[in-house]
C-alpha atoms as a printed R data frame, in Angstrom:
    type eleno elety resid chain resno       x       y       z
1   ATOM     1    CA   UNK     A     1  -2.889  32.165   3.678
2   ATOM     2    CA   UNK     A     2  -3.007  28.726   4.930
3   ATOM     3    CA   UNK     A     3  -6.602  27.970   3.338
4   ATOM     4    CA   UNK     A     4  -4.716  29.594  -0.071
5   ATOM     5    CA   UNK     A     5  -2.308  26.638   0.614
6   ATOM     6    CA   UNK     A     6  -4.398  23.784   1.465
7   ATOM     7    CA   UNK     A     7  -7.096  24.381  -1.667
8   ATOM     8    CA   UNK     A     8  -3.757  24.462  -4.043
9   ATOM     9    CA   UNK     A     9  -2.795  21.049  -2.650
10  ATOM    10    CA   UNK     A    10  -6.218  19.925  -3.154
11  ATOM    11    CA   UNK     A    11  -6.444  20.732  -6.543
12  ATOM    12    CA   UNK     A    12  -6.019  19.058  -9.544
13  ATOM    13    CA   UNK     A    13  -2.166  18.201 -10.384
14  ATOM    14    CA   UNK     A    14  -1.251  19.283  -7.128
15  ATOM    15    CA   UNK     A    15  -0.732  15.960  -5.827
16  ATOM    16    CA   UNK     A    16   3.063  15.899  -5.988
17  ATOM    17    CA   UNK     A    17   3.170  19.628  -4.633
18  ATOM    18    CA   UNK     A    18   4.188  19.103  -0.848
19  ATOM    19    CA   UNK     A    19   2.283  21.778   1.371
20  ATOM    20    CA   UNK     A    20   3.530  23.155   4.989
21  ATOM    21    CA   UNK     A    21   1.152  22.451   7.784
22  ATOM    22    CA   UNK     A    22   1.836  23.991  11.390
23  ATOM    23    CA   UNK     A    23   4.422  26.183   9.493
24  ATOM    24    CA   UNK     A    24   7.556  23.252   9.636
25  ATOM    25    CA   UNK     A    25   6.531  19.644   8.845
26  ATOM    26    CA   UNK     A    26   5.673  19.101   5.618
27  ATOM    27    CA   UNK     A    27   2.743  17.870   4.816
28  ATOM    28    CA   UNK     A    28   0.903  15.603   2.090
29  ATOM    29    CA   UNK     A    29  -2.220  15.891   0.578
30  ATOM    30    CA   UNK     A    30  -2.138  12.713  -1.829
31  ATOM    31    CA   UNK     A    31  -4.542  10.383   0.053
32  ATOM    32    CA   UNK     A    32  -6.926  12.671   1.439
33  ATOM    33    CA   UNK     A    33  -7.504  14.016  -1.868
34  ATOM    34    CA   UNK     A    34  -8.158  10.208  -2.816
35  ATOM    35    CA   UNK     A    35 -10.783   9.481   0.207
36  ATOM    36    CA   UNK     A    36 -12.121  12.515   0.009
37  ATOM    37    CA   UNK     A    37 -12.039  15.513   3.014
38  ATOM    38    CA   UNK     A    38 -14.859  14.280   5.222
39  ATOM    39    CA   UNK     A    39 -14.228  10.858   5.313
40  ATOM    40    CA   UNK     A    40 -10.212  11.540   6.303
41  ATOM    41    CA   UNK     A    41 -11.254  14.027   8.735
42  ATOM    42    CA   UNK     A    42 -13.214  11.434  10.100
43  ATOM    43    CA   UNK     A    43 -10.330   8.825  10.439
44  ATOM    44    CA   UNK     A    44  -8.013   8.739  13.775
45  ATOM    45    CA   UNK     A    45  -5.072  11.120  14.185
46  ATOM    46    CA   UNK     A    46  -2.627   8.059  14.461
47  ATOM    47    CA   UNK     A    47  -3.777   6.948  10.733
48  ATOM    48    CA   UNK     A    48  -3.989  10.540   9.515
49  ATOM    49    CA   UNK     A    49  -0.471  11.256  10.405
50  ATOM    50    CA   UNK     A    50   1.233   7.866   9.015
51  ATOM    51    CA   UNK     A    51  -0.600   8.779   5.499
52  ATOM    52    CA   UNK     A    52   0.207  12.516   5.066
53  ATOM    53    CA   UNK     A    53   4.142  12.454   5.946
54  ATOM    54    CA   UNK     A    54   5.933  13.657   3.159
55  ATOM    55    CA   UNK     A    55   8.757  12.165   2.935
56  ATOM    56    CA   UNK     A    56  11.387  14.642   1.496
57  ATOM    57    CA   UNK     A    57  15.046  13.911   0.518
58  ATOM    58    CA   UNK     A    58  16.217  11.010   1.990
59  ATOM    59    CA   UNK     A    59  13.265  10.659   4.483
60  ATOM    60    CA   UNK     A    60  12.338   6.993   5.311
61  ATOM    61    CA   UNK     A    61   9.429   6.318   7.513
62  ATOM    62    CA   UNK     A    62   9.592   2.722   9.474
63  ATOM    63    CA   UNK     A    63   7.535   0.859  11.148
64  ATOM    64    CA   UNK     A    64   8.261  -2.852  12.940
65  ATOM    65    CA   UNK     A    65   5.883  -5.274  14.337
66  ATOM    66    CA   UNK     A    66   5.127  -8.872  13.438
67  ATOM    67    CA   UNK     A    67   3.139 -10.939  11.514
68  ATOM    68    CA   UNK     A    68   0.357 -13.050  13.287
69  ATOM    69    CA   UNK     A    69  -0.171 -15.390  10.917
70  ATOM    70    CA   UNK     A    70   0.017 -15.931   6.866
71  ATOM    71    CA   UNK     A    71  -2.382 -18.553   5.476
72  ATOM    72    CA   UNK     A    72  -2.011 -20.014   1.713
73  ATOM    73    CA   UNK     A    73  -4.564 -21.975  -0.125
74  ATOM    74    CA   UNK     A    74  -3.043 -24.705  -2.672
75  ATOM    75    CA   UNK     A    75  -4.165 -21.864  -5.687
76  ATOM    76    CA   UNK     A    76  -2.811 -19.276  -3.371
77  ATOM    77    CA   UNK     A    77   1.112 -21.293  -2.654
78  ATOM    78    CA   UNK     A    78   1.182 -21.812  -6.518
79  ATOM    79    CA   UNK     A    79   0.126 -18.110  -7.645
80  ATOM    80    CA   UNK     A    80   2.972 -16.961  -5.199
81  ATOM    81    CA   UNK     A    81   5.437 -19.628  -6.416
82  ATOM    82    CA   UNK     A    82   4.591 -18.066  -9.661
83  ATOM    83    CA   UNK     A    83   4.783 -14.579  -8.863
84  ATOM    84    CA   UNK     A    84   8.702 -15.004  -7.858
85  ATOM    85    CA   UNK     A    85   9.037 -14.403 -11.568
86  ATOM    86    CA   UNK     A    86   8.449 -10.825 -10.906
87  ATOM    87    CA   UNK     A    87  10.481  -9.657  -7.556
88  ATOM    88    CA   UNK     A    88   7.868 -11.909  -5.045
89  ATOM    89    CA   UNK     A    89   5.205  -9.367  -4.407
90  ATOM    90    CA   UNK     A    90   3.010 -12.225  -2.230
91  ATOM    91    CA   UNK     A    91   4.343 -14.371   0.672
92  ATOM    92    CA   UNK     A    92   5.737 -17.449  -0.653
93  ATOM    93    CA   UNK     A    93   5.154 -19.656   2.367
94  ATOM    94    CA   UNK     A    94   2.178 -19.851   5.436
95  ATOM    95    CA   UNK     A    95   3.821 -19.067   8.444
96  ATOM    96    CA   UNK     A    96   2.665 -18.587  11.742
97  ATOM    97    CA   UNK     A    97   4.250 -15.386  13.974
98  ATOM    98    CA   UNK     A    98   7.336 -13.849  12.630
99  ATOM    99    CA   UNK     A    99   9.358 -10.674  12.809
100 ATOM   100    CA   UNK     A   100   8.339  -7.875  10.614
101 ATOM   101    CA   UNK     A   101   9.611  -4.239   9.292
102 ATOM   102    CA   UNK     A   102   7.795  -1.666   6.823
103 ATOM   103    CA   UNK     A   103   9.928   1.202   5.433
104 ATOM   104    CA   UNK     A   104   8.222   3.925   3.175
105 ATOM   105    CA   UNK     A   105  10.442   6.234   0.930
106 ATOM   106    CA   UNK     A   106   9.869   8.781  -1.815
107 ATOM   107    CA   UNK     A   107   9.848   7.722  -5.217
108 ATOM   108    CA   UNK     A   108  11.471  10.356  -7.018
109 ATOM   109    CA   UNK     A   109  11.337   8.844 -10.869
110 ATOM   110    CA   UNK     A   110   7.519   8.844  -9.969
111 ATOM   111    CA   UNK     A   111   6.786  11.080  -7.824
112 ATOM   112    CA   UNK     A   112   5.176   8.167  -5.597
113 ATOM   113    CA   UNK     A   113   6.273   6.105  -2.891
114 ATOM   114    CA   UNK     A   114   8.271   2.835  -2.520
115 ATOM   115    CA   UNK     A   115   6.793   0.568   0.037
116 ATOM   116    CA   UNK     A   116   9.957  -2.277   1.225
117 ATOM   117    CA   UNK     A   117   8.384  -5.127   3.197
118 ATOM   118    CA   UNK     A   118  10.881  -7.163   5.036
119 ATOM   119    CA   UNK     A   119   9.086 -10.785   6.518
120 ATOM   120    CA   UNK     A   120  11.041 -12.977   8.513
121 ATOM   121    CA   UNK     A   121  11.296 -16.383   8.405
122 ATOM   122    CA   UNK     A   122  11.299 -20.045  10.312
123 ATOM   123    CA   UNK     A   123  14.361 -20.739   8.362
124 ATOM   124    CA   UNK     A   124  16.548 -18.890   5.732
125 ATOM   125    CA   UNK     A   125  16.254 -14.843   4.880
126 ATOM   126    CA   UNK     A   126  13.951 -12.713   5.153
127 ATOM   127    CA   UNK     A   127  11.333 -12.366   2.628
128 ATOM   128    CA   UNK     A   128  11.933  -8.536   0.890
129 ATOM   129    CA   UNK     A   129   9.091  -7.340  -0.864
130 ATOM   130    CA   UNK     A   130   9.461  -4.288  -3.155
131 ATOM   131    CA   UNK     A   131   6.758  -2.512  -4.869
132 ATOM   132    CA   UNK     A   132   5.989   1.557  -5.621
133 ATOM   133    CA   UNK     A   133   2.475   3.650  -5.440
134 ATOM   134    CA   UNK     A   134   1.973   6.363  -7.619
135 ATOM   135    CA   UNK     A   135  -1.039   8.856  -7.450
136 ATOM   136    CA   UNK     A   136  -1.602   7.989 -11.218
137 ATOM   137    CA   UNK     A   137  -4.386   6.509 -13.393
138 ATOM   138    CA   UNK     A   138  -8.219   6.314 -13.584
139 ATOM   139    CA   UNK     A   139  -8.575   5.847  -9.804
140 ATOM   140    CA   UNK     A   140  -5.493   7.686  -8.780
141 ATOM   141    CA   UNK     A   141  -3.451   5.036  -7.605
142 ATOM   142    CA   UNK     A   142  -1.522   2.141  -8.865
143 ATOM   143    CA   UNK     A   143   0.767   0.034  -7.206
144 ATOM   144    CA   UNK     A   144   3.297  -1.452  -9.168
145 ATOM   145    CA   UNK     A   145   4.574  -4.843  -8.266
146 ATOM   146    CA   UNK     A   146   7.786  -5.811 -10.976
147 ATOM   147    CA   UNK     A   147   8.126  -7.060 -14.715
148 ATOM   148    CA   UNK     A   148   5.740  -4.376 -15.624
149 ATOM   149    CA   UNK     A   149   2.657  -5.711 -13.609
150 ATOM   150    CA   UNK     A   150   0.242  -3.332 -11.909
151 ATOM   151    CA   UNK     A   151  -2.855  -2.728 -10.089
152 ATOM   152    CA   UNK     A   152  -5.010   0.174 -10.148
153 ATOM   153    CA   UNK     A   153  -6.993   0.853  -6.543
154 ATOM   154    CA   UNK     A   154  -9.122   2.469  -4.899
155 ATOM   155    CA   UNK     A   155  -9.134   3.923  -1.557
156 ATOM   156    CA   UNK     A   156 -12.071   4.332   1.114
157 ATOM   157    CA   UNK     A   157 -11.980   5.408   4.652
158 ATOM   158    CA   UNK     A   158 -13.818   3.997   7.445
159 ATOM   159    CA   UNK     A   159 -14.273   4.954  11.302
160 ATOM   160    CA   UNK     A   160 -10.974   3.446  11.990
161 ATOM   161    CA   UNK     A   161  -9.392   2.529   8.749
162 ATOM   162    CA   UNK     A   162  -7.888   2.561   5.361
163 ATOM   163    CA   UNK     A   163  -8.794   0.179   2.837
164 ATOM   164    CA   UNK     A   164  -7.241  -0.335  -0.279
165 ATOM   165    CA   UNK     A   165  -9.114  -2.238  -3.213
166 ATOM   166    CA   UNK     A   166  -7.845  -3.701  -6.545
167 ATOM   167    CA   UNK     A   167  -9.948  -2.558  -9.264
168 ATOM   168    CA   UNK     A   168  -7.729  -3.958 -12.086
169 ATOM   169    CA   UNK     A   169  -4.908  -5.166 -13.132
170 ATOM   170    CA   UNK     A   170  -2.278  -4.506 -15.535
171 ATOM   171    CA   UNK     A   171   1.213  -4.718 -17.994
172 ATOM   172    CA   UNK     A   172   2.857  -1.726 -18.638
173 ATOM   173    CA   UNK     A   173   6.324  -1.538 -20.768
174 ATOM   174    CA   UNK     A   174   7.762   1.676 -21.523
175 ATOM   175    CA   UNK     A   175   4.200   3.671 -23.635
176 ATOM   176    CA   UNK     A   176   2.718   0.160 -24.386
177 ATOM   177    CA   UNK     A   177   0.102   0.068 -21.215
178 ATOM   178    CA   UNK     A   178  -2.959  -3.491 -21.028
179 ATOM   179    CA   UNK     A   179  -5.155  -3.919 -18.820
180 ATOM   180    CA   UNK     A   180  -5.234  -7.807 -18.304
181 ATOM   181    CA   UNK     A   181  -9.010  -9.102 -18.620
182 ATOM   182    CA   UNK     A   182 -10.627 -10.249 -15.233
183 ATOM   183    CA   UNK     A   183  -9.956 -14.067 -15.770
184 ATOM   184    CA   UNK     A   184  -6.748 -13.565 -16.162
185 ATOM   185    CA   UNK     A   185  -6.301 -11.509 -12.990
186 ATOM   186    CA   UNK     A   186  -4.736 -13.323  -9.906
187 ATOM   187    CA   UNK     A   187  -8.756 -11.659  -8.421
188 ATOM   188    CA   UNK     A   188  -9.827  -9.205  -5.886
189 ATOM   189    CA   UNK     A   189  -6.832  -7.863  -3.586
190 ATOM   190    CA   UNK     A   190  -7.524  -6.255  -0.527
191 ATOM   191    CA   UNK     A   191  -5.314  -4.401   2.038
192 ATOM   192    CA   UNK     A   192  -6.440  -2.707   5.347
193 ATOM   193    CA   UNK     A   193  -4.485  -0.560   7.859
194 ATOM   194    CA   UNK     A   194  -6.476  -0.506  10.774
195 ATOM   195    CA   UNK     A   195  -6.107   2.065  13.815
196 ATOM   196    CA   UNK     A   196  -5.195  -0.062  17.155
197 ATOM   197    CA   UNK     A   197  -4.480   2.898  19.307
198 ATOM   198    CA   UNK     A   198  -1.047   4.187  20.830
199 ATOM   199    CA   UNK     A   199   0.594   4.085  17.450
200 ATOM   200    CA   UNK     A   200  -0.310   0.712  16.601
201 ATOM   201    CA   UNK     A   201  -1.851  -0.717  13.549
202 ATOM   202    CA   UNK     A   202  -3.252  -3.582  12.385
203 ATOM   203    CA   UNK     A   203  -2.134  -4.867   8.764
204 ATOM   204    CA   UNK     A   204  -4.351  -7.549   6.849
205 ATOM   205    CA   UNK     A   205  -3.987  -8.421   3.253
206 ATOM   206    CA   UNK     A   206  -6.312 -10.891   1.426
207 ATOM   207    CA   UNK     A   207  -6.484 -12.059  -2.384
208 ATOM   208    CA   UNK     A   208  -9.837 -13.497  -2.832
209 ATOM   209    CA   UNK     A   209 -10.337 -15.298  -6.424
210 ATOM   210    CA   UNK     A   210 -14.087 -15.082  -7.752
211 ATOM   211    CA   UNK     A   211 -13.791 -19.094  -8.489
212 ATOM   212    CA   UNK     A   212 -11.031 -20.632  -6.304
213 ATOM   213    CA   UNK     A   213 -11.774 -18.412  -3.157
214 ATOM   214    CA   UNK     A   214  -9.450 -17.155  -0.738
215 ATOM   215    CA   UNK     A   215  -5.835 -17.291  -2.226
216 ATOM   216    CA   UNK     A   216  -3.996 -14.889   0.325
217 ATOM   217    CA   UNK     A   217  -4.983 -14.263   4.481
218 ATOM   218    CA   UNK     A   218  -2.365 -12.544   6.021
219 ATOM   219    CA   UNK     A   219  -2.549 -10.473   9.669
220 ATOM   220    CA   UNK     A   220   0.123  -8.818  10.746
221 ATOM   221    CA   UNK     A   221   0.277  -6.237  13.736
222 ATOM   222    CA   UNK     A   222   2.745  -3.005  13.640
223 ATOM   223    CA   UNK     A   223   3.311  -0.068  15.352
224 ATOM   224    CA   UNK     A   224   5.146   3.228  14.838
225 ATOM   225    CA   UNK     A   225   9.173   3.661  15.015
């Protein structure tokens, strides 16, 4: 019965289908069916677990931790200065260490989740950053930032980590759906949670630009509520 369950999760259009593993914890499916069984059977229990919670009802995971450090280029302060325009997705200032909180929800309009990012600062509020994955589109994820702006990614799996990869960008308003051409796009994004042990993880996030460089360098360290 339980291999019944698992290949019905793993199949196609099952992704928002929640499946019961150990008989009371729900369990999801939606990133190992992006990374592929192997190479998530491969990755540490710690990383494993934080990535196939599913997060019924009112169900928030959290996580706290700090960041390390946040570096800007000049291309990098102004694309984030510009980015305000839709909800702030980037860190607007370089910092050095600073409080930090993650909380992860269920999307229900989507089916996805909604990802709340929550960055102190030297002085002033808290930078809140909102944005929403959905297991949707040509590589089965999108994350979608504000004003309609999106990026499609792609996931891999290493010994000891997830990596998630922009592959393109995009407007979407209401059916009307562009993919903005590459020299448009703000260039390559890259995120990657990284297994520390003892329910801690490593969070880095870089925007690298194919002409101007790095944009974006931010390391930030977390561990499990």
């Amino acid at each position: 019965m339980r291999k019944q369950a698992i290949d019905r999760a793993e199949a196609p259009g099952a992704a928002a289908v929640p499946a019961r593993e150990g008989g009371d914890a729900l369990y999801d499916y939606r990133f190992r069916r992006l990374v592929g069984r192997e190479a998530w059977d491969a990755l540490p229990d710690d990383v494993r677990r934080r990535f196939s919670k599913r997060l019924a009802g009112s169900a928030v995971a959290t996580y706290s931790g700090k960041i390390v450090w946040t570096r800007l280029s000049i291309a990098g302060w102004l694309l984030a200065q510009l980015c305000r325009l839709i909800g702030a997705p980037l860190p607007t200032n370089g910092s050095g260490r600073a409080p930090a909180a993650v909380a992860v929800s269920e999307d229900r309009a989507s089916g996805g989740q909604v990802w709340t990012r929550i960055y102190g600062r030297a002085r002033g509020h808290p930078q809140v950053i909102h944005s929403a994955k959905r297991f949707a589109g040509t590589t089965g994820l999108e994350e979608h930032i504000g004003g309609g702006i999106g990026m499609a990614l792609t996931v891999r799996a290493e010994t000891d980590a997830l990596i998630f990869l922009s592959d393109h960008y995009f407007w979407q308003f209401g059916g009307v759906r562009l993919r903005l051409p590459r020299w448009l796009a703000p260039g390559v994004a890259r995120v990657t949670h990284r297994h520390l042990g003892r329910g801690r993880f490593a969070f880095d996030l870089q925007v690298t630009h194919p002409w101007l460089g790095e944009l974006v360098n931010q390391h930030a360290l977390f561990r499990d509520a």
